[in-house]
C-alpha positions, 0 to 999 in steps of 0.5 A: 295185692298178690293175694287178690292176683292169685284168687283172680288166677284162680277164679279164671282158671275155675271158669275155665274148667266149668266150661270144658265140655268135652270129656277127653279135654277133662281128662287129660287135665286130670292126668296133668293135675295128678301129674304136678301134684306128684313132682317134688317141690323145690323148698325153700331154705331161707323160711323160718318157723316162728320159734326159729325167728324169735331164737335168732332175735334172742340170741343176736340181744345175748350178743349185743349185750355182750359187747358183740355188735359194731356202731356205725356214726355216718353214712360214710362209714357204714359205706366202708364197712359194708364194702369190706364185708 
């Protein structure tokens, strides 16, 4: 659903730029496009390669086969685990 948004930004913001007709309007875009392109962009910390993904799957498997896990038999006790973490 987001992706059909951004194509539709898009294609506005494309028709929108074919239709300009003066030079300096072109330009000046032009120099603000540069000028984004160049800022650094903020990355983002919490996105994970697929390798990195599947190496946290198999080490949280080597825990839980080690006995390092904790079971949880009601909502109520999942509720006071949760609230003393």
């Amino acid at each position: 659903m987001a992706t059909l948004t951004i194509e539709r930004q898009q294609n506005d913001i494309i028709r929108s730029i074919l239709n300009i007709k003066n030079p300096e309007i072109l330009k000046d875009l032009r120099s603000y496009i540069k000028k984004k392109s160049k800022e650094k962009t903020v990355e983002d910390d919490t996105i994970m390669t697929k390798e990195e993904f599947f190496d946290m799957i198999d080490k949280t498997m080597e825990d839980y086969e080690q006995g390092c896990y904790t079971r949880v038999s009601s909502k109520e006790e999942l509720h006071d685990f949760l609230n003393t973490l």
